[in-house]
C-alpha positions in Angstrom: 32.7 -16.4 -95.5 36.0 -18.1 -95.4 36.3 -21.5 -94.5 38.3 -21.2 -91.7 38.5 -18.5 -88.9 41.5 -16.8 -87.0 41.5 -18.5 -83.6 43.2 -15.2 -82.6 40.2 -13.1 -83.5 37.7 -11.6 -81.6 35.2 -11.2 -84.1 31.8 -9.9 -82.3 32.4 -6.9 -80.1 30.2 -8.2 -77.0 32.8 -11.3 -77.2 35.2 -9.6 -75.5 32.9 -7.7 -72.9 31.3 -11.9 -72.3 34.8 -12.7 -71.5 35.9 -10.1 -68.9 32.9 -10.2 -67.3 33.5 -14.4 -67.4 36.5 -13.9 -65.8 35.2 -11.8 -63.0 33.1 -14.3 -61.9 35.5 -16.8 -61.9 37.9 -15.1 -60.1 35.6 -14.2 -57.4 34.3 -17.7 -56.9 37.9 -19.0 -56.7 38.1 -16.9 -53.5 35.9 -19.5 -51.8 36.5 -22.1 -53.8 40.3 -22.4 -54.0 41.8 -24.8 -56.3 39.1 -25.4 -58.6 39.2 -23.3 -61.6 37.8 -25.5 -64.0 35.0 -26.8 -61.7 33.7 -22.8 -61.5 34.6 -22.4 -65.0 32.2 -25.7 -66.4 29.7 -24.5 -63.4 28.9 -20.9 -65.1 29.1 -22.5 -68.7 26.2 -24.4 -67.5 24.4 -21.6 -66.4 25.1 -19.6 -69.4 24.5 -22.2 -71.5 20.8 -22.1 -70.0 20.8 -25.6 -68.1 20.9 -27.6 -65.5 24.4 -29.0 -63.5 25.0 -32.5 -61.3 27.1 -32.0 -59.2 28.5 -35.7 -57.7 31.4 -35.9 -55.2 32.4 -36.6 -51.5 30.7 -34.6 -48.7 32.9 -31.7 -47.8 34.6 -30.7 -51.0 32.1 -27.5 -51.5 29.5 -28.3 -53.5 27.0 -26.3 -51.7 29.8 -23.6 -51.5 30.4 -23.3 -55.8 26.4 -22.7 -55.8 26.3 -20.1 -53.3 29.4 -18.7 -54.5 27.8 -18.6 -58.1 24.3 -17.1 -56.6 26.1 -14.5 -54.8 28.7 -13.4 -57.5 26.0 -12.5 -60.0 23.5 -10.8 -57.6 20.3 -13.3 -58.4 18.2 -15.0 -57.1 18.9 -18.0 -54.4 16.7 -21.2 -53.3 17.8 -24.0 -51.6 16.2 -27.5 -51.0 17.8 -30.0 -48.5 16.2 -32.9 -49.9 15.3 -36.3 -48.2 12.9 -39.1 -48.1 9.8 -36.6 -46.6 10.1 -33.3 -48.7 7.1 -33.5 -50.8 6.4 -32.3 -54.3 4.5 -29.0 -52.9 8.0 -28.0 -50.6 9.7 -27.8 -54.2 7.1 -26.1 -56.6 4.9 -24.0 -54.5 1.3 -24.2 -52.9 -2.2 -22.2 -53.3 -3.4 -21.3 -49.3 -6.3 -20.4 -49.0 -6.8 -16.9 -47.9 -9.9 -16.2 -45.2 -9.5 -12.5 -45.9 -10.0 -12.6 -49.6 -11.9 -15.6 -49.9 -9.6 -17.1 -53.2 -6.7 -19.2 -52.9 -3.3 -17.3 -53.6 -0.3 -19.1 -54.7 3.0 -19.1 -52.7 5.7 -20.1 -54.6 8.7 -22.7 -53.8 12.2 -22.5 -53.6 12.3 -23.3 -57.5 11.1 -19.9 -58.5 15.2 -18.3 -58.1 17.7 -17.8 -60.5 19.7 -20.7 -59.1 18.3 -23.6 -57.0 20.6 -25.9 -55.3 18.7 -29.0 -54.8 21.0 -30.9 -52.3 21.4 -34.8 -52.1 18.7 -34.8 -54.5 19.1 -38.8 -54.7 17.5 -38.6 -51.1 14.4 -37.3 -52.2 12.0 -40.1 -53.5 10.8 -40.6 -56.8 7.8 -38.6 -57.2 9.3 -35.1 -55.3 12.5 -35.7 -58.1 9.8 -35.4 -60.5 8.5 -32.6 -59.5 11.8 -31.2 -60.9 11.3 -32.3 -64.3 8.8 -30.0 -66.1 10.6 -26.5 -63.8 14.1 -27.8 -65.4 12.5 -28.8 -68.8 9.9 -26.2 -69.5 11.1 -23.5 -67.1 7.6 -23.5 -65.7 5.3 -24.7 -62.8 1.8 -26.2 -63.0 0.0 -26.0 -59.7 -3.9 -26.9 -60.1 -3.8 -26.6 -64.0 -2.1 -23.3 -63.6 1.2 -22.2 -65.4 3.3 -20.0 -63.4 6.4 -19.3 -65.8 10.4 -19.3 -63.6 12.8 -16.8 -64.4 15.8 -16.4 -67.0 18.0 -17.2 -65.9 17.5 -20.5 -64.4 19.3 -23.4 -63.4 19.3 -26.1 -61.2 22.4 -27.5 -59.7 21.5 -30.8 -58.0 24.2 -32.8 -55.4 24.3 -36.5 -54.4 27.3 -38.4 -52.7 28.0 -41.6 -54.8 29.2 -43.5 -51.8 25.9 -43.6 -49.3 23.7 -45.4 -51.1 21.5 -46.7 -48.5 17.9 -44.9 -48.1 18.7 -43.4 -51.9 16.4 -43.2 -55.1 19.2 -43.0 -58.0 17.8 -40.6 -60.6 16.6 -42.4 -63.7 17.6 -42.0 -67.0 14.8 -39.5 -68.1 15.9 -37.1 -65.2 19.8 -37.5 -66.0 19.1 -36.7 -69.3 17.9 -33.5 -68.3 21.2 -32.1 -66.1 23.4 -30.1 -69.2 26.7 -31.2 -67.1 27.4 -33.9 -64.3 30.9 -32.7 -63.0 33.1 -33.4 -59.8 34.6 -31.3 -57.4 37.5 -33.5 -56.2 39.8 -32.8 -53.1 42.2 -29.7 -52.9 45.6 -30.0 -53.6 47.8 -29.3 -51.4 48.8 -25.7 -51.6 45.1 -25.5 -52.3 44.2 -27.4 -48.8 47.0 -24.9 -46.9 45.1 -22.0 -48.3 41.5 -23.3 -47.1 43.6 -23.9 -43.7 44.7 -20.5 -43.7 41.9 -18.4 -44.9 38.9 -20.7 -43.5 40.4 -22.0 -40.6 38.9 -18.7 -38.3 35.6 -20.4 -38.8 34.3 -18.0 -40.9 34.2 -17.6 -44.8 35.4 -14.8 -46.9 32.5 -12.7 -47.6 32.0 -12.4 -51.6 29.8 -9.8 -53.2 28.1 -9.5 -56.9 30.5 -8.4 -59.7 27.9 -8.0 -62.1 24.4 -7.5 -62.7 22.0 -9.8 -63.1 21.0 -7.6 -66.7 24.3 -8.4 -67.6 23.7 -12.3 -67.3 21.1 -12.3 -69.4 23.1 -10.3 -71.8 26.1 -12.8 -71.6 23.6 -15.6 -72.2 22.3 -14.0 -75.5 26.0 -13.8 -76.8 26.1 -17.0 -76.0 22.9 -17.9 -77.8 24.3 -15.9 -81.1 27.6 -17.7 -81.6 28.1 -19.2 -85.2 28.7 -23.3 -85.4 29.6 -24.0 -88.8 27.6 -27.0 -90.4 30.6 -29.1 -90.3 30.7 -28.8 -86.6 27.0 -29.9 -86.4 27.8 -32.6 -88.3 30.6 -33.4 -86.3 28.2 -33.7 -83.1 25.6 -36.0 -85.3 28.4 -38.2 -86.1 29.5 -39.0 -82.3 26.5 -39.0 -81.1 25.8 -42.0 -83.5 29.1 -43.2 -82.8 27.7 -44.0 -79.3 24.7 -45.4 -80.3 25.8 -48.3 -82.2 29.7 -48.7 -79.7 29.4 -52.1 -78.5 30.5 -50.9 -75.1 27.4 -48.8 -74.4 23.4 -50.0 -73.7 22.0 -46.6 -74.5 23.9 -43.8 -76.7 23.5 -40.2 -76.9 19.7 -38.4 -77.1 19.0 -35.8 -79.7 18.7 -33.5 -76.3 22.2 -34.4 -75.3 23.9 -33.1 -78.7 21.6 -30.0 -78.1 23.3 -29.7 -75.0 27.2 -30.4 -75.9 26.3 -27.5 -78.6 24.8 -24.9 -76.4 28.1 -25.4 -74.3 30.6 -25.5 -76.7 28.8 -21.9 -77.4 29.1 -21.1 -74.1 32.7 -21.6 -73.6 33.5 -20.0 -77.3 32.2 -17.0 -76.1 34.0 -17.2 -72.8 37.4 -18.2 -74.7 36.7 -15.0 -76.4 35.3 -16.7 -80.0 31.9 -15.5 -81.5 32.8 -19.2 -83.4 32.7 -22.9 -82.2 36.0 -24.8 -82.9 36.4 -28.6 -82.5 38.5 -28.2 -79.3 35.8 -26.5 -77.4 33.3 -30.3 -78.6 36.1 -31.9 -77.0 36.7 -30.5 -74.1 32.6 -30.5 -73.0 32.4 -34.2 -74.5 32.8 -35.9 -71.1 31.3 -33.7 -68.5 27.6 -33.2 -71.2 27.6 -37.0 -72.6 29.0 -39.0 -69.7 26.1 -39.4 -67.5 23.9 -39.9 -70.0 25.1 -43.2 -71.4 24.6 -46.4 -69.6 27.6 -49.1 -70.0 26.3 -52.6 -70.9 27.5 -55.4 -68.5 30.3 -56.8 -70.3 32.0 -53.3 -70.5 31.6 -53.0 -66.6 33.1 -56.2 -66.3 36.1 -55.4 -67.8 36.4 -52.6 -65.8 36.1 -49.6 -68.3 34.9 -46.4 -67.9 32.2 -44.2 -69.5 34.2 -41.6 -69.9 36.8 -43.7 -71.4 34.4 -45.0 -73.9 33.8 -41.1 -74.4 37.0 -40.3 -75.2 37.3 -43.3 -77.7 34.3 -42.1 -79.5 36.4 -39.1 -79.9 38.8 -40.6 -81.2 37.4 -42.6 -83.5 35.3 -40.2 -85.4 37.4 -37.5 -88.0 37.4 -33.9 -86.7 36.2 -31.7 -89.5 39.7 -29.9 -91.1 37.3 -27.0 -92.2 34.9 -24.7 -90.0 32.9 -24.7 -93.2 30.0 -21.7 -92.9 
């Protein structure tokens, strides 16, 4: 195997089927979400990438929108939780009733057992209903009474909380940040963006979106995913800033072996979708910030001084050599 690949080729046959059918999606998200290419685009490399997204922004901006919008475009399944402080654990995962007829308990399931679960304001919810999360995201299953019921593939969680309104909030800890593949932002339209909202929205009601593929064909898209090559060099590229972080004066806590798991499953993801069956550096790069970002925690000088995590991000990458070789 040569050293280095053609960035030109499309190597794997099923590449170039994962990137039309990439682009559909896109493009038929950006018809309710307008403006936001990128936002959809890092959205559906979560999903493909097989985790779980953060959504943090501004009320109004469409964060419950890009979920629906995703739910709807690939024909799956859709549950939704509007969290606050009284949703219980039980409203999340499911119950066992008890059934007079039959005289046994039967299990009715939550709105975690979908393809995609939006989980909105989740910082609303208190501690013990977030956790309830943790072992559906993590384990893609449910215990209820020492019984395993197993969730669906695919399966993702994309969780929302304004970072403004802070009163009558549970921030997530560290152990359930950790467990979100992305934390990304929506950000306001601009304005020929906003004119178009004005102009296709304004009617009060939305344009109505339909599936553009199967959900068989996700699952499919997800496997291509699963099967493209990162050389060794790459790996070691990923070791490297990951340790990078853990020793950068700037930062309290550094990067988990889960979070370089992550940043590799979605450089994958978008390899595939740039039409690669290979990882390139560029594609580490450009995931560094929305993967690692919310997983570091800033020590107290470095917030003095005003500096960001994702500015300590990008200095990482920086700082550590990019492999010249794909290696094999």
């Amino acid at each position: 195997m040569a050293d280095r690949r053609d960035d030109n080729n499309t190597t794997n046959p099923g590449t170039a089927a994962f990137s039309q059918h990439f682009r559909k999606i896109v493009d038929n998200i950006g018809l309710i979400i307008k403006g936001k290419t990128r936002v959809i685009e890092r959205a559906l490399l979560c999903l493909i990438a097989e985790g779980h997204l953060l959504v943090e922004d501004v009320p109004g901006v469409g964060k419950t929108s890009l979920a629906k919008a995703l739910a709807t475009s690939i024909d799956c399944s859709f549950g939704r939780l509007q969290f606050t402080p009284d949703v219980l654990p039980t409203d999340v995962t499911g119950v066992n009733i008890w059934n007079r007829s039959t005289g046994d308990f039967e299990f009715q399931p939550g709105p975690v057992f979908a393809n995609i679960v939006l989980g909105d304001e989740i910082n609303r919810a208190s501690p013990k209903t977030q956790a309830a999360l943790l072992e559906s995201m993590e384990e893609r299953q449910v215990t209820i009474d020492g019984v395993s019921h197993q969730l669906g593939r695919p399966f993702m969680v994309i969780a929302t909380q304004n970072p403004i309104e802070h009163e009558g909030t549970y921030p997530l800890p560290e152990s359930q940040l950790d467990r979100f593949l992305m934390r990304i932002n929506v950000g306001y339209p601009d304005t020929n963006s906003a004119l178009d909202i004005l102009e296709t929205h304004g009617r009060g009601s939305s344009t109505p979106i339909g599936p553009v593929i199967s959900l068989t064909d996700m699952r499919r898209m997800v496997d291509i995913a699963n099967a493209v090559h990162v050389a060794q060099s790459l790996k070691r590229y990923i070791i490297e800033i990951a340790e990078s972080s853990r020793s950068h004066s700037s930062l309290a806590l550094g990067v988990s072996p889960r979070a370089t798991l992550s940043l590799q499953r979605g450089a994958k993801a978008l390899a595939a979708a740039r039409g690669r069956d290979y990882v390139i550096p560029d594609d580490l790069k450009e995931l560094a910030v929305p993967v690692l970002a919310h997983r570091l925690v800033m020590t107290p000088d470095a917030q003095l001084q005003g500096l960001t995590v994702a500015q300590v991000v990008d200095g990482i990458l920086s700082a550590v050599p990019v492999p010249t070789s794909s290696g094999t």
